[in-house]
N, C-alpha and C positions, 0 to 999 in steps of 0.2 A: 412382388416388386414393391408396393406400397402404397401411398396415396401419392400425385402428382397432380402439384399447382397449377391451375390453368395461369396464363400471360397473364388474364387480366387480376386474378388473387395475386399475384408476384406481383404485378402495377401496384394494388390497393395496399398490402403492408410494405411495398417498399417504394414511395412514389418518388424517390429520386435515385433511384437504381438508374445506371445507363442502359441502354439494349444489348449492349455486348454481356452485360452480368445479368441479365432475364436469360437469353440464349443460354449460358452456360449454367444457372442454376436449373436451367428446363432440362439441358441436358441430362443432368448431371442426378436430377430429381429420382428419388427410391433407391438409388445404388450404395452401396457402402464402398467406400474409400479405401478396400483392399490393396489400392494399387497403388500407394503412395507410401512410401519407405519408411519402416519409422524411425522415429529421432535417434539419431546416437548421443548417449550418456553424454551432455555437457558439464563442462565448469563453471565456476562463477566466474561472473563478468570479473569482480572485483575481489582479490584475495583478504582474507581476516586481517582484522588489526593485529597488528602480534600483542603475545598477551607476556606477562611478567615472568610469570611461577602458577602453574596451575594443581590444584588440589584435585577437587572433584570436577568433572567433565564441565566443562564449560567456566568454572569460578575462577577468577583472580585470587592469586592469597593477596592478604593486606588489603581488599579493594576497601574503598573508603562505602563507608553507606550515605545516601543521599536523598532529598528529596526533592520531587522536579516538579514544580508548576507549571499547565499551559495554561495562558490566558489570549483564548481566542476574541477578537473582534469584528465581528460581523455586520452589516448591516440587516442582512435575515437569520438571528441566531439558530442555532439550532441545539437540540437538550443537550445538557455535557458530555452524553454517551453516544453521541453524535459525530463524535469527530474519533478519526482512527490516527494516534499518535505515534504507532509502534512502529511506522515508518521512521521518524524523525527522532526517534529515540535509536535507532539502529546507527543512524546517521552520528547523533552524538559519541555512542560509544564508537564507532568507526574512527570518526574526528580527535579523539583521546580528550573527547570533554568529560564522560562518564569511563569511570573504570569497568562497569559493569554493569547491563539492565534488569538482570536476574529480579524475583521479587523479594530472594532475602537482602539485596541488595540497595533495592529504588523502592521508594514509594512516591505517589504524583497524584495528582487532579487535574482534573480538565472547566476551566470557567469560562462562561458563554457571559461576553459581553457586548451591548448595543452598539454599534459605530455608526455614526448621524451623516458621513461620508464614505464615500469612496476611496479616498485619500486618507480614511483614519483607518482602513481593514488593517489587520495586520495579527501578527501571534509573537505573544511575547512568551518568551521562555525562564523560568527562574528556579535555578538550579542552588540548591542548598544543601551546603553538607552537613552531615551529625556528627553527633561525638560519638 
């Protein structure tokens, strides 16, 4: 069966656990989850941006090439390899700001700068195209 937490290790790593969720992980403690259905193949929430003309899997023909600047401000920076962008670059191309995130596509940096408020945080974005 396995190892099973006593109440009070369940209290200690989880000391705002209600009682109803101790009960049911005590129950529940050593068994495998055989009994719960698994998922049926979903969709995306949200369908592709439609695309132009596509060449190879995924490319826009004509997409334009681009270079994209973040410029984070934080009040506790953190290094430039710090911040995960590839959310918000999905978002652009979604949005028909970039034709395409590909890397023969984009190229970007990420710059960590001080913000001395609260009120100054913020992420600017600066989207440039090439020739």
């Amino acid at each position: 069966m396995g190892y099973v937490m006593t109440d009070e290790e369940l209290k200690r790593y989880f000391p705002n656990a209600s009682a109803s969720c101790i009960r049911r992980n005590q129950a529940d403690a050593g068994r495998v989850c055989a009994n719960h259905e698994k998922p049926t193949q979903g969709y995306a929430l949200v369908s592709a941006a439609p695309r132009k003309g596509k060449g190879r899997k995924g490319a826009v023909l004509g997409a334009t090439r681009c270079r994209i600047q973040f410029r984070v401000f934080s009040q506790r920076p953190a290094d430039w390899d710090g911040y995960s962008v590839k959310e918000i670059q999905d978002c652009l191309v979604h949005a028909g700001l970039l034709d395409e995130d590909g890397w023969d596509i984009l190229s970007g940096e990420v710059i960590s700068e001080k913000a001395y408020s609260a009120e100054s945080c913020r992420t600017e974005i600066l989207i440039e195209r090439l020739p």
